[in-house]
C-alpha positions in Angstrom: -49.0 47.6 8.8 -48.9 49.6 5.5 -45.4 49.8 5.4 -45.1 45.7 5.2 -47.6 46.0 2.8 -45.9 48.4 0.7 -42.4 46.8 0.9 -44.0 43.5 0.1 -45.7 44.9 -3.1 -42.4 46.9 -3.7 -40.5 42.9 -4.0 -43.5 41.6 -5.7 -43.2 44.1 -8.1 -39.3 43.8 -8.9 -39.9 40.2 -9.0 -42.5 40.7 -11.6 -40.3 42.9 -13.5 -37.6 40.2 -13.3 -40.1 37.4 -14.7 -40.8 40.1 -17.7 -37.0 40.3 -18.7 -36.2 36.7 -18.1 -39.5 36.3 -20.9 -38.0 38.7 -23.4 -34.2 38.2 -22.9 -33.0 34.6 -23.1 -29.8 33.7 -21.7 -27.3 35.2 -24.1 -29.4 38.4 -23.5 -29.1 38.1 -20.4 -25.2 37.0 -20.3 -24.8 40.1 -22.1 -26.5 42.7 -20.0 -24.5 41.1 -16.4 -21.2 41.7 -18.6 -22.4 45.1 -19.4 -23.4 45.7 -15.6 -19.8 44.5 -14.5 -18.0 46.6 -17.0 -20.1 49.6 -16.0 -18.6 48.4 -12.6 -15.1 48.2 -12.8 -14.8 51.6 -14.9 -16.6 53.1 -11.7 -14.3 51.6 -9.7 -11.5 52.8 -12.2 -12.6 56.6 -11.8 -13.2 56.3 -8.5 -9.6 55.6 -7.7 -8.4 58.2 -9.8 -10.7 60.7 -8.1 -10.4 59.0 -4.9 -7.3 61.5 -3.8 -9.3 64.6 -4.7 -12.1 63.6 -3.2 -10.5 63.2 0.3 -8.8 66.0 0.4 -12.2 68.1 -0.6 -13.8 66.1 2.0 -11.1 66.9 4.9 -11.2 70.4 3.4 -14.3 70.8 4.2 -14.5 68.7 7.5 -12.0 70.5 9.1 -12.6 74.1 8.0 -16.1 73.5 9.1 -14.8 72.5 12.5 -11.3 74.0 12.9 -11.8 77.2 10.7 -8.9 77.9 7.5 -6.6 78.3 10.5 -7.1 74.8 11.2 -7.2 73.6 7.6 -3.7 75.5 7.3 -2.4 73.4 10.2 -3.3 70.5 8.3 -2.1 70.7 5.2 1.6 71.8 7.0 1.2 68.7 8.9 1.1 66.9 5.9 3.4 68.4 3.8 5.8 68.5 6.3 5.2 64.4 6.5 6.3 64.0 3.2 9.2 65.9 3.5 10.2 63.9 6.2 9.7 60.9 4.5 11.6 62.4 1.3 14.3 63.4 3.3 14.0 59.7 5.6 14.3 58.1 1.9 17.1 60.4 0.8 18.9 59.8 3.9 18.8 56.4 3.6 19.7 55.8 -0.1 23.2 58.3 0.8 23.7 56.3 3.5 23.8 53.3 1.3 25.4 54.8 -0.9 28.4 56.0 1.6 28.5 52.2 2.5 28.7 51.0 -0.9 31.5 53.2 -1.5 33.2 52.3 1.7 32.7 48.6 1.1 33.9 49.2 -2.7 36.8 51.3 -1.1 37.7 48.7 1.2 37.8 45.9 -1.8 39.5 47.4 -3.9 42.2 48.4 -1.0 42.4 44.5 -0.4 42.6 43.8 -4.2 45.5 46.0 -4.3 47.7 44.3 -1.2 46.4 41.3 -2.4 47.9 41.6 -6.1 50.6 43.3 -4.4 51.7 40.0 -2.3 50.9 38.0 -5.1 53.4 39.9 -7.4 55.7 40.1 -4.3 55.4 36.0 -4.2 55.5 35.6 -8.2 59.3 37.3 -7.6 60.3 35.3 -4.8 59.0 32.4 -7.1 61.0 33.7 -10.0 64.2 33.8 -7.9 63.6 30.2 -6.3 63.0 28.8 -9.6 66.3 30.9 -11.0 68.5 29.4 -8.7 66.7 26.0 -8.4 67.6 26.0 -11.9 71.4 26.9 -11.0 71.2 24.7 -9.1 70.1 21.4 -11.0 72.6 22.9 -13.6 75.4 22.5 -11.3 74.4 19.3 -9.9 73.6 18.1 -13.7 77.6 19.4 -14.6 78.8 17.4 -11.9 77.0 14.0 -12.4 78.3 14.6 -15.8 81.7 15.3 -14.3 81.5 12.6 -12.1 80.4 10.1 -14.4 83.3 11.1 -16.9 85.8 10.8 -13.6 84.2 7.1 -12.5 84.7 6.0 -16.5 88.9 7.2 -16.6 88.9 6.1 -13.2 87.7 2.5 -14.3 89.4 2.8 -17.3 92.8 3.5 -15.4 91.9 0.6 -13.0 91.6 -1.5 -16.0 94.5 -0.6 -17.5 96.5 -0.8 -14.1 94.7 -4.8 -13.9 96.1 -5.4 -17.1 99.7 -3.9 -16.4 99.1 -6.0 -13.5 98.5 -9.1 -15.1 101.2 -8.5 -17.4 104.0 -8.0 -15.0 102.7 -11.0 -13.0 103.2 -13.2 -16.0 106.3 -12.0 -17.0 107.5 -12.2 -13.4 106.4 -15.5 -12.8 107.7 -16.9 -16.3 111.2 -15.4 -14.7 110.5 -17.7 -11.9 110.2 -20.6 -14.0 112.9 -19.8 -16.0 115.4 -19.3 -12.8 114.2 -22.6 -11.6 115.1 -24.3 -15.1 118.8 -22.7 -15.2 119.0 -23.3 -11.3 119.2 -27.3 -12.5 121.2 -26.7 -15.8 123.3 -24.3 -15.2 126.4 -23.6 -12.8 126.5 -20.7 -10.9 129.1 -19.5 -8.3 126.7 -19.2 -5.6 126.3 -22.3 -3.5 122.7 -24.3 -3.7 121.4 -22.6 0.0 121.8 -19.5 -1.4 120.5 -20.0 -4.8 117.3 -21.5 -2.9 117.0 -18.7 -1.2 116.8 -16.7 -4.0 114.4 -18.6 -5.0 112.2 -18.3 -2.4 112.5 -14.8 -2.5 111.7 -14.5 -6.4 108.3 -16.4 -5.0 107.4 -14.8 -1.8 108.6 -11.0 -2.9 105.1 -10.6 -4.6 102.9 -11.0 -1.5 105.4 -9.3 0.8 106.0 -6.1 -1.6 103.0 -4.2 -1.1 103.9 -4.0 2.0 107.5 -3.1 1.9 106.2 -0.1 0.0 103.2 0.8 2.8 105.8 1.4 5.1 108.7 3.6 3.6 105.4 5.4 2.5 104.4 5.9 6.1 108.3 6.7 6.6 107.9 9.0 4.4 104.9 11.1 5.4 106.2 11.0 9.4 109.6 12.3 8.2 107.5 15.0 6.7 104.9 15.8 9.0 108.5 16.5 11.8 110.1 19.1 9.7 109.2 22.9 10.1 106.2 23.7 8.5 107.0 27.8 7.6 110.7 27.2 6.5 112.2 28.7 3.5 112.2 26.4 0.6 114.8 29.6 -0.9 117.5 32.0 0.5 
């Protein structure tokens, strides 16, 4: 019963005390003293981090040399340097392992890069050489369009001038026509008339029946040829 009654007046009292700073500090007073409490706070906080480490290994220190003995502490404190080693060595281990890997996968590249550039110089020849004799190539093609050309234009021009020859001997030998049919009326000859009239109708026809008389000793000619020996001795 008189501890309720104490721990009632105990909150009566801190509520009294309350009312009496609430009367003399207004609320920037008060705004002022919670910042100060919170500052007061955090910079606890802040020393109780930095001492945290320190104060758990005093604490284990004592814990377990109060239970375990210094033999036990010494245990300890092996066990737990001997965990961060491991983990040093666990971390070291594992940045040399990526670094091996790095290097192999950098070795690796760099062994591609060179076959790579390697085929690509071996291509850029073979291009070279393609493209060299593509250009011989169009060169001699271009020389003999050019050649070509220049053979069609004498050939045309000889054809032309062959026409013209043509043309010209065709006149000429039909105005011999006409004039052998004017003399064959006003002149005497010693033939008789039949064979004057065949002359004359071998004057007319001789033209279309000429080329070919000449087809045919030409085909004489190249049998005859073709039968003789072809290794004999032109000389003795």
């Amino acid at each position: 019963m008189s501890n309720n009654l104490d721990s009632t007046m105990n909150q009566f009292n801190s509520l009294l005390q309350q009312s009496q700073k609430a009367m003399l500090c207004g609320p920037d007073c008060q705004k002022s003293e919670a910042a100060k409490t919170l500052q007061q706070k955090y910079l606890d906080a802040q020393v109780n981090l930095q001492t945290a480490p320190i104060q758990l290994q005093q604490a284990a220190k004592k814990y377990i040399t109060y239970t375990q003995g210094e033999a036990g502490y010494d245990d300890y404190i092996n066990n737990e340097l001997q965990t961060k080693a491991d983990a040093i060595i666990a971390t070291l281990k594992k940045s040399f392992t990526d670094s091996i890997n790095s290097a192999r996968t950098l070795s690796n590249t760099y062994s591609t890069q060179i076959i790579n550039s390697q085929y690509a110089n071996q291509m850029y020849e073979k291009y070279l050489e393609e493209n060299a004799l593509l250009d011989t190539r169009l060169k001699d093609n271009s020389y003999d369009i050019f050649t070509n050309d220049r053979k069609t234009y004498y050939e045309d021009q000889g054809i032309d001038n062959l026409k013209w020859w043509y043309a010209l001997f065709f006149r000429l030998y039909f105005l011999l026509i006409i004039c052998y049919i004017i003399l064959f009326f006003i002149s005497s000859s010693n033939f008789g008339i039949v064979s004057r009239i065949f002359i004359l109708l071998g004057l007319i026809i001789y033209p279309f029946i000429a080329p070919y008389i000449f087809n045919f000793f030409v085909r004489l000619y190249y049998r005859f040829v073709s039968i003789l020996p072809k290794n004999a001795y032109l000389h003795i």
